[in-house]
C-alpha positions in Angstrom: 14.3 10.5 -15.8 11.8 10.5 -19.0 9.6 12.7 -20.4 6.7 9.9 -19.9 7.8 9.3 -16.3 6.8 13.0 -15.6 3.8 13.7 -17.2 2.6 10.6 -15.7 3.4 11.7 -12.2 3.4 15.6 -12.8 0.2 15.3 -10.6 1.5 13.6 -8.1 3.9 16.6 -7.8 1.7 19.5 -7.4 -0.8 17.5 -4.7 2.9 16.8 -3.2 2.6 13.0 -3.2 6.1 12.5 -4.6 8.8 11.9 -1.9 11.8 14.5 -1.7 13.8 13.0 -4.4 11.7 12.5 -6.8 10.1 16.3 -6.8 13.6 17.4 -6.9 14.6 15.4 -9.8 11.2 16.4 -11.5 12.0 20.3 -10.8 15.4 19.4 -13.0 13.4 18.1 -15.8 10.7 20.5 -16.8 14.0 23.5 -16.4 15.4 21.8 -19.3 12.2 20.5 -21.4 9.4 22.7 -22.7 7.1 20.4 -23.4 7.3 18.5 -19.6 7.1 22.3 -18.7 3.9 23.0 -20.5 2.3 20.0 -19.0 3.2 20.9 -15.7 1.7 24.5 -16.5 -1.6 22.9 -17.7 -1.9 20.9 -14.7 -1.3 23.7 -12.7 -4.0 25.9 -14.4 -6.2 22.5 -13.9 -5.3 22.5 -10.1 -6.2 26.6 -9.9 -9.8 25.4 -10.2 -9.9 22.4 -8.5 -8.9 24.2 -5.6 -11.0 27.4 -6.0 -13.9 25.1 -5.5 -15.8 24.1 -2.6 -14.1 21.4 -0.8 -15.4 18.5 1.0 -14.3 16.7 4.2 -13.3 13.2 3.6 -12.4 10.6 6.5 -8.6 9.5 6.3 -10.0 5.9 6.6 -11.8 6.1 3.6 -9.6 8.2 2.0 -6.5 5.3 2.7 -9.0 2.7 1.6 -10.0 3.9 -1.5 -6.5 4.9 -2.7 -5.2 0.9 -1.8 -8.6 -0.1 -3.4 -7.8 2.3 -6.7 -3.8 1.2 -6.4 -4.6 -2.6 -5.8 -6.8 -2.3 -9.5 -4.3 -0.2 -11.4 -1.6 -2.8 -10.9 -3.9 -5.7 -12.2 -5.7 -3.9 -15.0 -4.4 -4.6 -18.7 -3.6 -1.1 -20.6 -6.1 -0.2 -23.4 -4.6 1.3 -26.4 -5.9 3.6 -29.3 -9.5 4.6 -29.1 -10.1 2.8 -25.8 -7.1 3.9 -23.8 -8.4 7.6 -24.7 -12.0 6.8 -23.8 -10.8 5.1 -20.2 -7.8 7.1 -19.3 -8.8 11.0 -17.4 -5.5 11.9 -17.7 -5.3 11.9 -21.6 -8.5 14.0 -21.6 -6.9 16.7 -19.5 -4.0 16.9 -22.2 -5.9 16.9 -24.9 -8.5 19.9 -23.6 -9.0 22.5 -20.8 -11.7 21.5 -18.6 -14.8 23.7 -17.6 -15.3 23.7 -13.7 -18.4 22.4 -14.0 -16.9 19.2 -16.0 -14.4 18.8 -13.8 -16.6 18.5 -10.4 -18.6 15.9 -12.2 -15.1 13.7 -12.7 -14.2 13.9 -9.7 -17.4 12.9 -8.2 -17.6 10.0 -10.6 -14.2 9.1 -9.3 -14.8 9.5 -5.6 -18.1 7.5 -6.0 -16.5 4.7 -8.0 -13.9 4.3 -5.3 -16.5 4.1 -2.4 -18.4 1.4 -4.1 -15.3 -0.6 -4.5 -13.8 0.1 -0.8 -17.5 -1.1 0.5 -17.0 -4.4 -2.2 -13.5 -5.1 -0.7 -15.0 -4.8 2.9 -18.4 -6.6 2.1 -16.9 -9.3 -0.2 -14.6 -12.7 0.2 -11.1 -12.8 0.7 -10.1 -14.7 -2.5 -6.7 -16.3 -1.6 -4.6 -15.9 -4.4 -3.1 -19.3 -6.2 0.0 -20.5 -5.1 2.4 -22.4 -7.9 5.7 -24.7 -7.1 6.8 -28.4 -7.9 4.8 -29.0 -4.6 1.4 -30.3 -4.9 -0.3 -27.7 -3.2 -3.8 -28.8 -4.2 -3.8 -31.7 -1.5 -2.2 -29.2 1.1 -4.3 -29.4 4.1 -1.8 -27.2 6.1 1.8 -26.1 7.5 2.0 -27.3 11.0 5.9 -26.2 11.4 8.7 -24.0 10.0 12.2 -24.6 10.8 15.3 -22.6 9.3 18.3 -24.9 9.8 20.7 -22.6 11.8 24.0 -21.4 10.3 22.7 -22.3 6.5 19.7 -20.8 4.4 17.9 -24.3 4.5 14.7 -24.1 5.5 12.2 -27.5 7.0 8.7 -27.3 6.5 6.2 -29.4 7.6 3.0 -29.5 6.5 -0.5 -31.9 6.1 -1.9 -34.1 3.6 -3.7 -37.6 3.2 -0.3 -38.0 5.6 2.2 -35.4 6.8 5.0 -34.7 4.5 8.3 -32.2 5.3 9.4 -30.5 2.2 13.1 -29.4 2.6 15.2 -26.8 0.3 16.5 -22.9 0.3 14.7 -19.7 0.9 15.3 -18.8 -2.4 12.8 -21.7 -3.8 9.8 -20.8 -5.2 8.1 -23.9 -4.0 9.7 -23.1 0.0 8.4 -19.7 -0.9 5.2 -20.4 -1.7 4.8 -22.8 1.3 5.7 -20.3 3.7 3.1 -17.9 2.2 0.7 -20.7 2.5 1.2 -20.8 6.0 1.6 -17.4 6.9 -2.2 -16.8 4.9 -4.0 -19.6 6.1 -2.8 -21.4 8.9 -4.5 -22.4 11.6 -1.8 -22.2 14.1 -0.5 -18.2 14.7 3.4 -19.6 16.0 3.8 -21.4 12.7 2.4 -17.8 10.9 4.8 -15.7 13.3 8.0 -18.0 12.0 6.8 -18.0 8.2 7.1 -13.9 8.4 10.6 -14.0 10.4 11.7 -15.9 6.9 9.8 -13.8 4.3 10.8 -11.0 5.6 14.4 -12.1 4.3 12.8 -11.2 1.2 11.3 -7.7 1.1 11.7 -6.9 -2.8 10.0 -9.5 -3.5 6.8 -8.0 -4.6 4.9 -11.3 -4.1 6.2 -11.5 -0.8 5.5 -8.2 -0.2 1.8 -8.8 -1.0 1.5 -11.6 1.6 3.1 -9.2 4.1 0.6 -7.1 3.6 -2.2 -9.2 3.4 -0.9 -10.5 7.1 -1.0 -7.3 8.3 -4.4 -6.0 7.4 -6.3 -9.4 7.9 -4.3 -11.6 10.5 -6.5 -12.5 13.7 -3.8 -12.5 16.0 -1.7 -9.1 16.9 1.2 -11.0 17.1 1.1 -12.0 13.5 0.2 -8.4 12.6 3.2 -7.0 14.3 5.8 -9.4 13.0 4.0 -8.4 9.5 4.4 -4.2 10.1 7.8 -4.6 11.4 9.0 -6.8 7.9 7.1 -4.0 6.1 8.5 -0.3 7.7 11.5 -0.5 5.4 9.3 -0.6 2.3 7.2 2.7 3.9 9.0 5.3 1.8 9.4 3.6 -1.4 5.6 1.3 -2.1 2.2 3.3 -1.5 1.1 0.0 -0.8 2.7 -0.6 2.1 2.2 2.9 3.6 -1.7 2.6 2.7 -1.7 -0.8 4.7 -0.1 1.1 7.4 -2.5 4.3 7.7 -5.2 1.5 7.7 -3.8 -0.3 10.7 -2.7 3.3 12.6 -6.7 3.5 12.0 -9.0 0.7 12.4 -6.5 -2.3 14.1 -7.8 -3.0 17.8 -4.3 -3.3 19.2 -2.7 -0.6 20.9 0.8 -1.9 20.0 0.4 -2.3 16.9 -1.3 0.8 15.9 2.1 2.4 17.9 4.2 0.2 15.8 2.4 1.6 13.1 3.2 5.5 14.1 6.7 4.9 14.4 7.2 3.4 11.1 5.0 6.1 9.5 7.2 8.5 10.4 9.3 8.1 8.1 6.8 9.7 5.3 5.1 12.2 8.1 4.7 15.3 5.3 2.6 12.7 3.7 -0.7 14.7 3.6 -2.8 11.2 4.3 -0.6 10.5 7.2 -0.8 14.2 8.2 -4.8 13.9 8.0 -4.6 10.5 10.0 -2.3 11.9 12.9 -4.7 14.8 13.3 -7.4 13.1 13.6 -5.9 10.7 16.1 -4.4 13.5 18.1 -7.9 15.3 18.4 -10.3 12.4 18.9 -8.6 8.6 19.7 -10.2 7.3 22.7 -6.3 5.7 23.5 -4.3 8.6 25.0 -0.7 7.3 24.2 -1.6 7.7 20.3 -3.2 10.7 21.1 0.5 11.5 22.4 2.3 10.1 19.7 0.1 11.7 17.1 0.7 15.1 18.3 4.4 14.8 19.1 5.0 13.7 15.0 2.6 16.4 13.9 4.7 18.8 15.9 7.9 17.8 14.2 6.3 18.4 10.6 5.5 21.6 12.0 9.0 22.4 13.1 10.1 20.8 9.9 7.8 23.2 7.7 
């Protein structure tokens, strides 16, 4: 572990958003370097006041939203440097100069508001389908009408519309097999052929472009089917992508399917001192209309507490 590692994710530490290891491993550091130390004590003396003022209540929903929304455009947005990367990065300004309260409120409101407006935008807006690249000619791809994986091999048959139907043949591992079976578990019409797209992809899980259509499955599939088979090739990534685990709190929340919002419980407890999915299982266990989450939700909030 760095020095830049830590200071980037010294804030994650002290709102305990790092998982076990990491904390641990960060606690090791800043013993042995005074200058990790001193940026640890200055985001301490930063979190004093944060936390001495008057708090608002914020829905988990929107709270999960916004931090997929603010996650989704970190990981697509091209670093500034010099002068700029000052001017648009918070987290130089608070190590280059202490913050009145007053300054700081007015940050975090900007910040909060910023990530409303683009939760609402994501809601409100098109699903742009991202753009799939391979030998295949996906251009005049009308469709995938079937998925077979030959048995006792990693050769996988595809089938899928143009002008006239074509079968594409070749191993999991090509990109062009890959990006069909995205193609079909994104946008095809027929919810079996999406079902046996994820049983393959899910061969892959650190892939992070599979991982993405995974996700995308899960949040925006029409069929619960499709959804589930999505969560359950996604609960080993839980721990170790936010990504994943934001999808999850969002399905535990807003999906309309009682198994698959108990699919998601299960796999989220895996990260249950997580203080989103503490906030979502408390609200769950006081409010859900569905009593067997209401169940669930208290029976992993009173292992955290037994854990605590």
């Amino acid at each position: 572990m760095n020095c830049d590692w830590v200071k980037e994710n010294v804030a994650l530490y002290l709102y305990n958003e790092l998982g076990d290891d990491a904390r641990h491993e960060v606690e090791q550091h800043v013993n042995r370097c005074e200058a990790c130390a001193e940026e640890l004590e200055t985001m301490k003396a930063f979190h004093v006041t944060m936390t001495a003022m008057p708090k608002l209540e914020v829905n988990p929903n929107l709270l999960t939203s916004a931090r997929m929304e603010l996650q989704e455009a970190l990981e697509t947005t091209t670093q500034a440097k010099g002068w700029a990367r000052f001017a648009l990065d918070p987290m130089s300004w608070l190590r280059q100069a202490r913050f009145s309260p007053a300054l700081a409120a007015v940050l975090l409101m900007v910040g909060f508001g910023g990530g409303v407006g683009a939760t609402y935008k994501m809601a409100k807006g098109p699903v742009v389908q991202p753009e799939i690249h391979g030998s295949t000619n996906e251009a005049a791809i009308s469709g995938v009408s079937n998925v077979v994986m030959q048995p006792g091999s990693n050769k996988v048959s595809i089938e899928y519309d143009r002008t006239l139907r074509e079968t594409k043949e070749g191993s999991l591992d090509d990109p062009s097999i890959q990006n069909l079976l995205l193609m079909a578990a994104r946008t095809n019409y027929n919810s079996g052929v999406r079902m046996d797209s994820i049983d393959l992809l899910k061969q892959k899980p650190d892939d992070g472009r599979i991982r993405e259509g995974l996700i995308f499955s899960l949040r925006y599939d029409s069929n619960p089917g499709v959804r589930l088979k999505a969560l359950e090739a996604l609960q080993g990534q839980v721990k170790q992508d936010i990504r994943v685990r934001n999808a999850m709190l969002e399905a535990l929340l807003n999906d309309n399917n009682p198994g698959v919002r108990t699919g998601a419980i299960k796999a989220l407890e895996q990260v249950k001192s997580d203080t989103s999915v503490r906030q979502a299982m408390q609200q769950l266990a006081k409010d859900d209309p569905n009593p067997f989450i209401r169940s669930e939700s208290r029976r992993v909030l009173a292992s955290v507490q037994a854990m605590d």
